[in-house]
N, CA, C and O atoms as a MOPAC input file, in Angstrom:
PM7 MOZYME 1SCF
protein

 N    -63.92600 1   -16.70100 1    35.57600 1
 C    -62.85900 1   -16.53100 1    36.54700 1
 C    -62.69500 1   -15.04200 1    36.81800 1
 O    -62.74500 1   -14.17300 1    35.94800 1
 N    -62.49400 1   -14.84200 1    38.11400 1
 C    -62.39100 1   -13.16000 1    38.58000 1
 C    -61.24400 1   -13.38200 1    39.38500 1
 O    -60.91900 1   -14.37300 1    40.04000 1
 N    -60.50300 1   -11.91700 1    39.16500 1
 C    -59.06900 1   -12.04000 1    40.26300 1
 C    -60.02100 1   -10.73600 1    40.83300 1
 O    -60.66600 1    -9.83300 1    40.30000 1
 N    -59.70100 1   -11.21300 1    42.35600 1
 C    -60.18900 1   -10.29400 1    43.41300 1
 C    -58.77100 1    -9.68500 1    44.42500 1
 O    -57.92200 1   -10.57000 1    44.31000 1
 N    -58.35100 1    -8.85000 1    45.10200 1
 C    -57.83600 1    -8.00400 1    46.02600 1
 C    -57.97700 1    -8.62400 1    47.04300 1
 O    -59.05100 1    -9.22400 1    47.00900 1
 N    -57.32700 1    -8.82300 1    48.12500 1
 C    -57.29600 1    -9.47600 1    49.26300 1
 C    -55.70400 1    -9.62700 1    50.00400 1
 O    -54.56800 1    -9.75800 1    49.54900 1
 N    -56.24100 1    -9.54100 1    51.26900 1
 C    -54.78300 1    -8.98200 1    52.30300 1
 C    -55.18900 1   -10.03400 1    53.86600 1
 O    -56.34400 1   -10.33900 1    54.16400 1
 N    -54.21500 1   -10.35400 1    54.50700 1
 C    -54.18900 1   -11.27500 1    55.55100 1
 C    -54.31400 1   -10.41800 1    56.61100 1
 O    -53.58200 1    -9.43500 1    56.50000 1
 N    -54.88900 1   -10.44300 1    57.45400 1
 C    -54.92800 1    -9.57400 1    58.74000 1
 C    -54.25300 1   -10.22000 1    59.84700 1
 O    -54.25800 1    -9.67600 1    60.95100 1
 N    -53.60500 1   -11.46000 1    59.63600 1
 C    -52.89500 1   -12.11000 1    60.47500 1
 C    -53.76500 1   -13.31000 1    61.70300 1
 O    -53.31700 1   -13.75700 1    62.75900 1
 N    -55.22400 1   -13.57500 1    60.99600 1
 C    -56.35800 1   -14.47400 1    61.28900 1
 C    -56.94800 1   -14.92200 1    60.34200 1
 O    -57.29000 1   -16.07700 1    60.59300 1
 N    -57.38300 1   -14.46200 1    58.93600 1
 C    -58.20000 1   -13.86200 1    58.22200 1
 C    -57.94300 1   -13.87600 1    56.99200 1
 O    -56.83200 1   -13.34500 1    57.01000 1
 N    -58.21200 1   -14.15100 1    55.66400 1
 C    -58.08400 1   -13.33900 1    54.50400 1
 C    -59.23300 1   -12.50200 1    54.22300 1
 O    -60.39100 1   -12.73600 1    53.87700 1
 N    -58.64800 1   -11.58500 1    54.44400 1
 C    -60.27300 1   -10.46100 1    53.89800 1
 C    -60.18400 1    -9.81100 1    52.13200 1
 O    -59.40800 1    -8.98300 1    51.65600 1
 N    -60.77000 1   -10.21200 1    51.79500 1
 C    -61.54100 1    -9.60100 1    50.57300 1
 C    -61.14500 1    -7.81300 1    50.24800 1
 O    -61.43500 1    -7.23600 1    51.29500 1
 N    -60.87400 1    -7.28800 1    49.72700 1
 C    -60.24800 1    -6.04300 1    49.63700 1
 C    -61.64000 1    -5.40700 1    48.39000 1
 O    -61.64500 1    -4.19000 1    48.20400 1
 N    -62.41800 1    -6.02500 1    47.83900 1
 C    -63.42800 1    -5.75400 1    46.84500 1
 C    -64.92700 1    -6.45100 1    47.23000 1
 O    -65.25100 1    -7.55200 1    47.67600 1
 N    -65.51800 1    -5.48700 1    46.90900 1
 C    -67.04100 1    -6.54500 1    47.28400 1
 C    -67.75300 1    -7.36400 1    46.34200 1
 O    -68.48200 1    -6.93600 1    45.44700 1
 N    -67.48100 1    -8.65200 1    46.61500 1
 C    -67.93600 1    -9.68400 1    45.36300 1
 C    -68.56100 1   -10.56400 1    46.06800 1
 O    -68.19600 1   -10.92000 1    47.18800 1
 N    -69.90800 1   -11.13500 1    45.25400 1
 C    -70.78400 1   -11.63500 1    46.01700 1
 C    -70.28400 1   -13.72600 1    45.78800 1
 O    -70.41000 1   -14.56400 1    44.89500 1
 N    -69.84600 1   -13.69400 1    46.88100 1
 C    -69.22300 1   -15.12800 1    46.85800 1
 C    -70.35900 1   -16.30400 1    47.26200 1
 O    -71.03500 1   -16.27000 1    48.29000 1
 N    -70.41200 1   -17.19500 1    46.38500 1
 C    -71.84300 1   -18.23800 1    46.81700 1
 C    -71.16500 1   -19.35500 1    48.36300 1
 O    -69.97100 1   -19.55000 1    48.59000 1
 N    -72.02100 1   -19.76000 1    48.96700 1
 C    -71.34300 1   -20.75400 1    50.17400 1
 C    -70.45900 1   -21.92700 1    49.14000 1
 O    -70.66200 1   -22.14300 1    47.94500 1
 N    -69.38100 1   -22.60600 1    50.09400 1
 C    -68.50800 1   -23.29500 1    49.09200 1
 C    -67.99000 1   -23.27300 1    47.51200 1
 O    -67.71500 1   -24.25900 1    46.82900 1
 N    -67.93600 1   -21.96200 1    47.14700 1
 C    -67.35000 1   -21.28200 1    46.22300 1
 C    -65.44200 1   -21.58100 1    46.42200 1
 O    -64.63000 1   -21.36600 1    47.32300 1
 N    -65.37800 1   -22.19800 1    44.98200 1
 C    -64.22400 1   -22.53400 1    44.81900 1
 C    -63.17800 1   -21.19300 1    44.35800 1
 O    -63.35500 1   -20.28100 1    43.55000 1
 N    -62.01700 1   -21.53200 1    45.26900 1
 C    -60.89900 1   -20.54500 1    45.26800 1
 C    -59.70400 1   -21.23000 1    44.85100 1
 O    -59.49000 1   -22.44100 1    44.90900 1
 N    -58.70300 1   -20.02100 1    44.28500 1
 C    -56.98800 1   -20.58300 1    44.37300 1
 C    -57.04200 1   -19.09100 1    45.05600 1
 O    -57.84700 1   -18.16000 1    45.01500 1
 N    -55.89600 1   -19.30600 1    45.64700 1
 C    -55.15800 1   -18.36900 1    46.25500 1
 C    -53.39900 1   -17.87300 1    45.96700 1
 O    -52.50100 1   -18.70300 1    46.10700 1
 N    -53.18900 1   -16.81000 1    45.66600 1
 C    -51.52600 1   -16.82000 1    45.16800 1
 C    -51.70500 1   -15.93800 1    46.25700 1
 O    -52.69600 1   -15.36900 1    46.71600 1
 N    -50.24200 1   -15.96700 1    46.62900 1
 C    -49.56900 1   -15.38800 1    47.89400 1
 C    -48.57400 1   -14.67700 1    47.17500 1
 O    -47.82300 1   -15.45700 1    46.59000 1
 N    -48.18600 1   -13.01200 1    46.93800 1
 C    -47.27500 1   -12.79700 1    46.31900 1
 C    -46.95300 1   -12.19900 1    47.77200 1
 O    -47.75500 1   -11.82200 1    48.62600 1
 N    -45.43200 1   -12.22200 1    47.81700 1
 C    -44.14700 1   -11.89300 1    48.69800 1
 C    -43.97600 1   -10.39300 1    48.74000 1
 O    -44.07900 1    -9.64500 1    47.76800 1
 N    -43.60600 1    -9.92100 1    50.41700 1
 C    -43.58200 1    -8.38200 1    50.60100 1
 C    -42.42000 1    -8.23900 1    49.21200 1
 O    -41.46800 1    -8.90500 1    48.80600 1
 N    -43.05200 1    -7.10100 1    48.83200 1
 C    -42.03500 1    -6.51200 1    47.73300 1
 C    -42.33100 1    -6.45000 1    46.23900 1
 O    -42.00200 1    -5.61800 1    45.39300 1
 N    -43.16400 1    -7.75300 1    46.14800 1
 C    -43.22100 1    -8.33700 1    44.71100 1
 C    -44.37400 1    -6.53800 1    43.83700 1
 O    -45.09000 1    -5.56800 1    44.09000 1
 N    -43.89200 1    -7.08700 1    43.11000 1
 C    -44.45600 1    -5.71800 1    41.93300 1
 C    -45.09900 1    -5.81600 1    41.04700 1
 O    -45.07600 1    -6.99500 1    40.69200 1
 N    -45.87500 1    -5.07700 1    40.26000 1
 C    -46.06700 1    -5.55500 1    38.91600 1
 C    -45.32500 1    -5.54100 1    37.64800 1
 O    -45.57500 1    -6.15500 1    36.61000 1
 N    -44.04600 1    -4.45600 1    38.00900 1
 C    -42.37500 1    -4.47600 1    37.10100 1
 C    -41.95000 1    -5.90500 1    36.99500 1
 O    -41.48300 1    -6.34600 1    35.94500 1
 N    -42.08500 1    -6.53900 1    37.92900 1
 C    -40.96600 1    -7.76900 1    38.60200 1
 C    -41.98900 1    -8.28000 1    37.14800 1
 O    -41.64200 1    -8.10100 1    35.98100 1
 N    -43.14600 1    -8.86600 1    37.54300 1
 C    -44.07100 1    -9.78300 1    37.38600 1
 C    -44.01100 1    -9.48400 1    35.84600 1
 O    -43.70300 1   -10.36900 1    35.04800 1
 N    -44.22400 1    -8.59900 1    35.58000 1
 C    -44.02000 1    -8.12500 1    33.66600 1
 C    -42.74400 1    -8.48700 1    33.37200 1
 O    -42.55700 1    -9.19000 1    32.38000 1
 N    -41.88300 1    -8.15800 1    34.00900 1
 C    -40.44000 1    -8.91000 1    33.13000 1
 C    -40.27800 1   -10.46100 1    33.69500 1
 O    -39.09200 1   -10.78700 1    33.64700 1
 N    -41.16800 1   -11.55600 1    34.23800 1
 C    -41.24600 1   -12.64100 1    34.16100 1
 C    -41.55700 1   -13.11100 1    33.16800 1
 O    -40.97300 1   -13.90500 1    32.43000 1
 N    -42.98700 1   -12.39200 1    33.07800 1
 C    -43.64200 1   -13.37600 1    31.86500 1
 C    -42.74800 1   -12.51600 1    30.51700 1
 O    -42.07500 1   -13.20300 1    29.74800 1
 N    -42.79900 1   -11.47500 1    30.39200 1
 C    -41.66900 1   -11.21400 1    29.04600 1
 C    -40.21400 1   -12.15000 1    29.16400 1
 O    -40.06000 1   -12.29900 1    27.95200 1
 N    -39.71600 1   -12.46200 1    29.42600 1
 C    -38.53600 1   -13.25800 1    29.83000 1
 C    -39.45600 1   -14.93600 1    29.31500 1
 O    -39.49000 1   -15.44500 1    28.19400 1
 N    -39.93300 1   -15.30700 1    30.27800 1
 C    -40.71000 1   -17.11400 1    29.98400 1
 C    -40.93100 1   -16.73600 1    28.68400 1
 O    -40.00000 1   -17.10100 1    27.96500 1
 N    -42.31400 1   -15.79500 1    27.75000 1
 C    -42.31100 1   -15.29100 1    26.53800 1
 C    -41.27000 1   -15.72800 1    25.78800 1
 O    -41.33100 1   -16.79800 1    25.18100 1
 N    -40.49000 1   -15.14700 1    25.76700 1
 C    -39.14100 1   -15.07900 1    24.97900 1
 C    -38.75500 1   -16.24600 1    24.91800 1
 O    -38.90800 1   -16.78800 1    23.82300 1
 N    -38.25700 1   -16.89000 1    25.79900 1
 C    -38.05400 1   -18.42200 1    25.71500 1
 C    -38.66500 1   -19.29700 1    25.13700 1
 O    -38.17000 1   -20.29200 1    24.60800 1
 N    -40.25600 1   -18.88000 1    25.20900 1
 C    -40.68700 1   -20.19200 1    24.54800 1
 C    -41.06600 1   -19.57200 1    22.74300 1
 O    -41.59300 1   -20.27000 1    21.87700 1
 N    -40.70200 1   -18.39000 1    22.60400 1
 C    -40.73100 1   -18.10100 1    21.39600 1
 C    -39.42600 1   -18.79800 1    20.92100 1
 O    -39.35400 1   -19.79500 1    20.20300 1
 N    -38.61600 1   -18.22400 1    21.35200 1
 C    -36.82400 1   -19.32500 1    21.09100 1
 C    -37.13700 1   -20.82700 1    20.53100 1
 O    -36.67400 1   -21.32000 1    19.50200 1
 N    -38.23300 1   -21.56400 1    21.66300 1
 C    -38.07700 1   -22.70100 1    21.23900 1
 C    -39.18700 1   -22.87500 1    20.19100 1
 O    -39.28600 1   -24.01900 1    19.74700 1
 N    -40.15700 1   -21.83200 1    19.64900 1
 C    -40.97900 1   -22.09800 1    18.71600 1
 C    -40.30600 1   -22.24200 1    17.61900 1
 O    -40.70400 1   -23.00000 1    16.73500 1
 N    -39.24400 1   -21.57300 1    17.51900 1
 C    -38.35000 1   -21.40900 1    16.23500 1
 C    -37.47300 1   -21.35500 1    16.17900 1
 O    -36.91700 1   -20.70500 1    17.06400 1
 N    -36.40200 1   -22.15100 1    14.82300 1
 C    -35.45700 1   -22.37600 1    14.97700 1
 C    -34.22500 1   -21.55100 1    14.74100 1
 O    -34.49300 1   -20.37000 1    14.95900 1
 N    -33.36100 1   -21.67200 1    14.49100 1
 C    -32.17500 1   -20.46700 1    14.78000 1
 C    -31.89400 1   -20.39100 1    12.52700 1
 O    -31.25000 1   -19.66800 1    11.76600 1
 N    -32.91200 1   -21.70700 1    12.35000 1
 C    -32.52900 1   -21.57600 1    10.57500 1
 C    -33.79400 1   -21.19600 1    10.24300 1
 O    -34.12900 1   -21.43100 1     9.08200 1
 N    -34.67500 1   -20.60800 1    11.04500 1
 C    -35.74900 1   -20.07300 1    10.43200 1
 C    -35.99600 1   -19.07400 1     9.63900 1
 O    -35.71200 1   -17.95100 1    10.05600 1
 N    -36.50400 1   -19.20200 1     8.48300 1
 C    -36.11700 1   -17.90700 1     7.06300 1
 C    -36.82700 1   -16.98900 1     7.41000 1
 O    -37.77500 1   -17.29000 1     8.13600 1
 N    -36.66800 1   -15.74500 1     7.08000 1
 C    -36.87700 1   -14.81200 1     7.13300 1
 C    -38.46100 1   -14.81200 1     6.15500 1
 O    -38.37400 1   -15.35400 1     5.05300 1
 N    -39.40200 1   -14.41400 1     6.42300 1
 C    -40.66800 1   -14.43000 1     6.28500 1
 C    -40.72600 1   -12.87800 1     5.77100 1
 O    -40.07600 1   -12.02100 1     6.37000 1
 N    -41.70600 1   -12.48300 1     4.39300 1
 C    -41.41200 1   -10.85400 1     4.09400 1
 C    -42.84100 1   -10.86300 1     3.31500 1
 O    -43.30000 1   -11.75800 1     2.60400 1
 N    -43.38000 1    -9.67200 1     3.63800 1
 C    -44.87200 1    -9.30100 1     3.48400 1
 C    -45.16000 1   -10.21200 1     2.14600 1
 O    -46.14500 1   -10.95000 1     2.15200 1
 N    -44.14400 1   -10.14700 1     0.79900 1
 C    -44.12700 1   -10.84700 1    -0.05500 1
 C    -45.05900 1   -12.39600 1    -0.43600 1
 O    -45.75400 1   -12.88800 1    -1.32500 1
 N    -44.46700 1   -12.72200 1     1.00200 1
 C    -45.18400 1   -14.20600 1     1.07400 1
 C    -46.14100 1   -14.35500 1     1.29300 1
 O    -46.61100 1   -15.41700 1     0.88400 1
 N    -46.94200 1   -13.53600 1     1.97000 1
 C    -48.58400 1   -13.55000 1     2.24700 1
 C    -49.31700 1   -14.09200 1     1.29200 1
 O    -49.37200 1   -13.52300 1     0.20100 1
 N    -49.73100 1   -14.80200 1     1.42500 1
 C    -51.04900 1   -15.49100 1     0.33100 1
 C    -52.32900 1   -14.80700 1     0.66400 1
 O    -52.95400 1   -14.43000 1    -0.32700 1
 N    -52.93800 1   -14.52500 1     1.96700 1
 C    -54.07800 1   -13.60300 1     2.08600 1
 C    -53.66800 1   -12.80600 1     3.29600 1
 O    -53.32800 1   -13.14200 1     4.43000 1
 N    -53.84900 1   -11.30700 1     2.52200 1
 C    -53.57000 1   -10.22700 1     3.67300 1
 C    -54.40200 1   -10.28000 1     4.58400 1
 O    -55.46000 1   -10.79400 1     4.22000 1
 N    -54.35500 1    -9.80900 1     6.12800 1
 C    -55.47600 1    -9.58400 1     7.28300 1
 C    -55.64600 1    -8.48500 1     6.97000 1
 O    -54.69500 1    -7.70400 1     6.99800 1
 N    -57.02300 1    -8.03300 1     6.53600 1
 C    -57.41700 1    -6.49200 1     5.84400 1
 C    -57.11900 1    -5.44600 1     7.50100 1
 O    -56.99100 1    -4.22300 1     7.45700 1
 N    -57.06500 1    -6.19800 1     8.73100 1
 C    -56.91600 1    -5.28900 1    10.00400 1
 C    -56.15700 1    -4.94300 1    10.55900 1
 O    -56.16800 1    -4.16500 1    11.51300 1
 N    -55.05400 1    -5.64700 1     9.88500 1
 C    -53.68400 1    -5.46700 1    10.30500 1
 C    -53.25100 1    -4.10200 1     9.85300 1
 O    -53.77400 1    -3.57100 1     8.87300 1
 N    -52.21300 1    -3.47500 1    10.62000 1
 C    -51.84100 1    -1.98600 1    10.09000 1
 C    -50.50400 1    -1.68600 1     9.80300 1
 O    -50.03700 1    -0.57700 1     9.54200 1
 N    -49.88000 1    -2.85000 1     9.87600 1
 C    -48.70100 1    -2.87500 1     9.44700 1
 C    -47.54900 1    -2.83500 1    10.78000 1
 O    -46.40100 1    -3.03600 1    10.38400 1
 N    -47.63000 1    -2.68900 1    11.75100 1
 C    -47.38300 1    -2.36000 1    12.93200 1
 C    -45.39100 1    -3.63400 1    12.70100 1
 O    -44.60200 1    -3.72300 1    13.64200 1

């Protein structure tokens, strides 16, 4: 899957990148709205995120502490 650049000329969707498209090459198309951003669009999915972390877990969920690890991820950095 490739996301490509592309703008309506008001006939037309033209391609904004040169990618070699085969005949009957399957597309979706999103239409984002004059204005839309990539701010907007980052605090969507952080926002949906959040929510469905909410519902991963419950509000009596214990507190989890390096302690409990049974096997460390040697790649982890502590972050």
């Amino acid at each position: 899957m490739t996301t490509l650049r592309a703008h309506f000329d008001g006939r037309q969707i033209r391609l904004e990148d040169d990618y070699p498209l085969t005949k009957d090459a399957k597309l979706l198309v999103t239409v984002l709205q004059e204005g839309d951003d990539l701010a907007q669009e980052r605090a969507d999915w952080l926002r949906h995120s959040a929510r469905n972390l909410d519902r991963a877990y419950s509000p009596a969920e214990p507190d989890y502490t390096a302690a409990m690890v049974k096997e460390p991820n040697p790649g982890y950095d502590g972050r």
